[in-house]
C-alpha positions as CSV (number, residue, x, y, z in Angstrom):
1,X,70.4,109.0,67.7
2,X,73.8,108.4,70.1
3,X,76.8,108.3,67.9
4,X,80.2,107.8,69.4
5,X,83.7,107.3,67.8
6,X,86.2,104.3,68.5
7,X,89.9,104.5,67.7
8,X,90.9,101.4,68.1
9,X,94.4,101.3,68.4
10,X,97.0,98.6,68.6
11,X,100.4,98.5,69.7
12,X,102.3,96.0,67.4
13,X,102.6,97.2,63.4
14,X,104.4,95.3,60.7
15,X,105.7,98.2,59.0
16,X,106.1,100.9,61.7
17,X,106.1,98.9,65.4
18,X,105.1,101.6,68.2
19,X,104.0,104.2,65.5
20,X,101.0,105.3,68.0
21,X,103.3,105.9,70.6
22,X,105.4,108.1,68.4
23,X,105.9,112.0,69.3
24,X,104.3,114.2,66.8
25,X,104.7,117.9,68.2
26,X,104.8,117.3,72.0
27,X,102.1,114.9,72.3
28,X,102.0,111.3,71.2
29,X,100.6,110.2,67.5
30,X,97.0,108.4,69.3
31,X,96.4,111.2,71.5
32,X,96.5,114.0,68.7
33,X,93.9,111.2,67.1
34,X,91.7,111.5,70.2
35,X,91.3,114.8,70.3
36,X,91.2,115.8,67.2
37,X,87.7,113.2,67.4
38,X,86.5,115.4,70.2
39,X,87.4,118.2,68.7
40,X,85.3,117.6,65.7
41,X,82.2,117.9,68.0
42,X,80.7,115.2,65.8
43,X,80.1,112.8,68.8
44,X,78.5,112.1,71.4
45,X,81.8,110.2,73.0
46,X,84.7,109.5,71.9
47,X,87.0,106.2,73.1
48,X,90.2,104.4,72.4
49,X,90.2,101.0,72.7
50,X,93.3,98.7,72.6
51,X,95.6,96.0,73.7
52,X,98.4,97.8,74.9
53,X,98.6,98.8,78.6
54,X,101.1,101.7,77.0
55,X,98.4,103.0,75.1
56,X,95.6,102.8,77.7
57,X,97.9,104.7,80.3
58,X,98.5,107.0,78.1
59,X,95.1,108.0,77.1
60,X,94.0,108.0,80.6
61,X,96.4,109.8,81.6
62,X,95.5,112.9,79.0
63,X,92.1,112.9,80.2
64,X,90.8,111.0,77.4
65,X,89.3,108.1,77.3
66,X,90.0,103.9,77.2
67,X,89.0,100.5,76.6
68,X,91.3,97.7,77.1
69,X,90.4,94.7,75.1
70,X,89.5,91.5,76.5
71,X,90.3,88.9,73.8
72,X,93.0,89.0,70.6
73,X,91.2,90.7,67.9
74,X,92.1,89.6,64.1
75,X,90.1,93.1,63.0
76,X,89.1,96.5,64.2
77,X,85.4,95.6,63.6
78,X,86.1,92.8,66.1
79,X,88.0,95.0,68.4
80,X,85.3,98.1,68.5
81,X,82.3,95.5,68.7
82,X,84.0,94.0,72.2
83,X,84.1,97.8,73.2
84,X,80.5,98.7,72.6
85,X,78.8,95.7,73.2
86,X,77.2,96.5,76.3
87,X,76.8,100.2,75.3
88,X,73.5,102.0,74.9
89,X,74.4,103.7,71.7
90,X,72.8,103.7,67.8
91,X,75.9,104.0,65.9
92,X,79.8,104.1,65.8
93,X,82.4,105.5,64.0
94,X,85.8,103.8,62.9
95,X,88.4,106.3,63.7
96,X,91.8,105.3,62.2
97,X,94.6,105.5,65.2
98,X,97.2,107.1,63.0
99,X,94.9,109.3,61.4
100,X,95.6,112.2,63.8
101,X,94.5,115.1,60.3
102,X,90.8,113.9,60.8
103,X,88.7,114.8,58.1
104,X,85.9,116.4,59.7
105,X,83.8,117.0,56.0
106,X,84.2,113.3,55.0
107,X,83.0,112.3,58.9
108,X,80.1,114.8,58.6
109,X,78.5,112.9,55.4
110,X,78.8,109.1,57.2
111,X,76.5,110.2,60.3
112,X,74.7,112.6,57.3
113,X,73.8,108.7,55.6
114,X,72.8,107.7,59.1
115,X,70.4,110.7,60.0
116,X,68.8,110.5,56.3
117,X,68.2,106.4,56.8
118,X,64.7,106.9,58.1
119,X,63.7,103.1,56.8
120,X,66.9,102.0,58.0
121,X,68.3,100.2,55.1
122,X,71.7,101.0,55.5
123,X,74.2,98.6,57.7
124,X,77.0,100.5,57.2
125,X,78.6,103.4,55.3
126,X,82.1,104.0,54.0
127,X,84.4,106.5,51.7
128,X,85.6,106.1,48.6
129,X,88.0,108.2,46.3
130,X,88.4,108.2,42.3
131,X,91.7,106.7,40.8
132,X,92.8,107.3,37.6
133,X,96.6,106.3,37.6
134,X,96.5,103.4,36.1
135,X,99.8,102.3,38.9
136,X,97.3,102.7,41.9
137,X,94.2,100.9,40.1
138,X,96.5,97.9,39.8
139,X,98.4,97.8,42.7
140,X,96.6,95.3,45.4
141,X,97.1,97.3,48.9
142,X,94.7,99.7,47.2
143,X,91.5,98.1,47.7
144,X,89.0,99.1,44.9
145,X,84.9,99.1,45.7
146,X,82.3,98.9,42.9
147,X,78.7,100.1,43.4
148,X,75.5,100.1,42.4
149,X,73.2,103.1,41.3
150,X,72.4,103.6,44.6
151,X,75.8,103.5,45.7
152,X,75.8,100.3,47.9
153,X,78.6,98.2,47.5
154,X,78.3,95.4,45.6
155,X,82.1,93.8,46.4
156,X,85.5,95.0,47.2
157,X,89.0,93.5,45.9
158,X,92.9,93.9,45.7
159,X,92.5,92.6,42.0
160,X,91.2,95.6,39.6
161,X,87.5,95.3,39.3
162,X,86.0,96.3,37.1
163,X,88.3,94.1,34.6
164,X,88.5,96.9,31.9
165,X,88.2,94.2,28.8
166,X,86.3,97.2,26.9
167,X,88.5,100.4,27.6
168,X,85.9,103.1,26.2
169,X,83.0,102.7,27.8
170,X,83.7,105.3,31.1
171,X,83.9,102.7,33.9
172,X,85.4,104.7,36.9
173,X,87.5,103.2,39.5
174,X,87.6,103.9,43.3
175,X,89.9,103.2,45.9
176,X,87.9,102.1,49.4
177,X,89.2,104.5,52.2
178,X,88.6,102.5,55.7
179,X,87.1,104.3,57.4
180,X,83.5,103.1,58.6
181,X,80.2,104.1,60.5
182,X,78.3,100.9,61.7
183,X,75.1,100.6,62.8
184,X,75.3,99.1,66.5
185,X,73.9,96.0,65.2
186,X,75.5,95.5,61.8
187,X,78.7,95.5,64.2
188,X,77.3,93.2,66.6
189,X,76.2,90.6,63.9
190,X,79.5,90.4,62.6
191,X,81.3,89.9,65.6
192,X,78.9,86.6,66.0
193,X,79.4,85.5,62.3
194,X,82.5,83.9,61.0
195,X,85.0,84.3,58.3
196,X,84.2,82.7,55.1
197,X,86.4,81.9,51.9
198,X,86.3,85.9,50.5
199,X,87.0,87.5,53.5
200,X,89.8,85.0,54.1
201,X,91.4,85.0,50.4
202,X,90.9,88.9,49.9
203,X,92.1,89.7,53.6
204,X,89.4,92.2,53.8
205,X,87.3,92.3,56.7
206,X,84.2,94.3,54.5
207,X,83.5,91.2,52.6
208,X,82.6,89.5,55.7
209,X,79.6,92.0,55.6
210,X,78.9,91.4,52.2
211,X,79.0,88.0,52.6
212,X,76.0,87.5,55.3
213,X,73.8,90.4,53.4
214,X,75.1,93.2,54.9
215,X,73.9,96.8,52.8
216,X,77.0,99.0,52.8
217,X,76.4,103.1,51.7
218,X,79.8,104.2,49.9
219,X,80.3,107.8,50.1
220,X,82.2,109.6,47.9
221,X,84.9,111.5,48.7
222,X,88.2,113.8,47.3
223,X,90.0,113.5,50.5
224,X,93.0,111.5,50.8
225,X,94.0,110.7,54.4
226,X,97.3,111.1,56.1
227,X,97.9,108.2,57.6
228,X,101.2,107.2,60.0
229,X,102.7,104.1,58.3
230,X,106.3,104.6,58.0
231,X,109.3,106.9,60.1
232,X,108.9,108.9,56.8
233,X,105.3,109.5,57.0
234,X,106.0,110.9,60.9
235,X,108.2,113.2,59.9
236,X,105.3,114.5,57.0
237,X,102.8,114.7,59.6
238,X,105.4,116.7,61.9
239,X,106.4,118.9,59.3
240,X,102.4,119.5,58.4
241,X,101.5,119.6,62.1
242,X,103.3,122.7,62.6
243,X,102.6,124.6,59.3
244,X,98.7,124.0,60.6
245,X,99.7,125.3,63.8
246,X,101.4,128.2,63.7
């Protein structure tokens, strides 16, 4: 089984424009992603792909690796299916760009679901995480996952699901962390398929797989990712970068 990694990384952010290209500790924010993904030794390959000629110079230019994307993407999925299309491999990993604190553990158990998936019943596989406070289950950029007893998902929203109209009954709520393993063809599909009306009114790319029949394995997880959204978040990750490294 060939597994591989994809960062794909974009220039342009809403909230934090050029956060990629950010220094954290000598070396910009995508390239510590990169290599902490080769570092892992999880993967057969590891590649960025991305729009920005910035970016792809300066992955090449570390030795690493880079796609440059053909079309405008409106998702990642749709970005890293592009990339791999014409690749020989079985299945990929969604590594988030601004992620550069990789968490090799919660990595590990994705390809695990893969490597145990003998019937091949599984499309994709993702984390989740347990929220209690009751501020995060209702707040919408927190997308929530609920799952059956086999732990596939059955739907993912911004609103709270479950709707807790009976309070004692020891429903537990999880927080979707996006990061994803695909198989090849899963990935493939829904670059072909288009957005319908829950994917569009949720702004949630997952749904799309739900939507055409698509079996998605949730792992659970305790880790809570750094991720690179703000000037303020830099600075964390600076600060933690060197208390890691010295």
């Amino acid at each position: 089984m060939k597994i591989i990694a994809v960062i794909p990384a974009r220039y342009a952010s809403t909230r934090f424009p050029a956060k990629l290209m950010q220094d954290l500790c000598g070396k910009t924010v995508i390239t510590r992603t990169y290599e902490a993904a080769v570092a892992s030794q999880l993967f057969d390959d590891v590649f960025v792909v991305t729009d920005s000629a910035l970016i792809f110079d300066e992955i090449q230019s570390q030795g690493g690796k880079a796609i440059r994307s053909v079309r405008e993407h409106e998702s990642g999925s749709d970005r890293i299916a592009e990339a791999v299309a014409q690749m020989d491999v079985d299945v990929v990993v969604n590594v988030q760009g601004d992620e550069p604190f990789i968490d090799t553990d919660s990595l590990q158990q994705l390809i695990t679901v893969f490597r145990n998936d003998h019937d091949k019943k599984v499309d994709l596989a993702s984390l989740m995480r347990e929220i209690k406070d009751q501020e995060a289950i209702n707040n919408p950029n927190n997308v929530k996952v609920v799952v059956d007893q086999s732990q596939f998902a059955l739907y993912f929203s911004r609103s709270v699901i479950p709707y807790p109209r009976e309070k004692e009954v020891g429903v537990r709520y999880f927080q979707h962390i996006g990061i994803y393993a695909f198989r090849k063809q899963a990935l493939m599909d829904f670059y072909s398929l288009p957005m319908k009306s829950l994917e569009a009114s949720e702004k949630l790319e997952q749904l799309r797989y739900l939507e055409f029949g698509k079996r998605i394995k949730m792992v659970e997880t305790a880790h809570v990712g750094i991720g690179i959204d703000t000037e303020n978040d830099l600075i964390k990750a600076r600060n933690l970068w060197q208390e890691s490294h010295q």
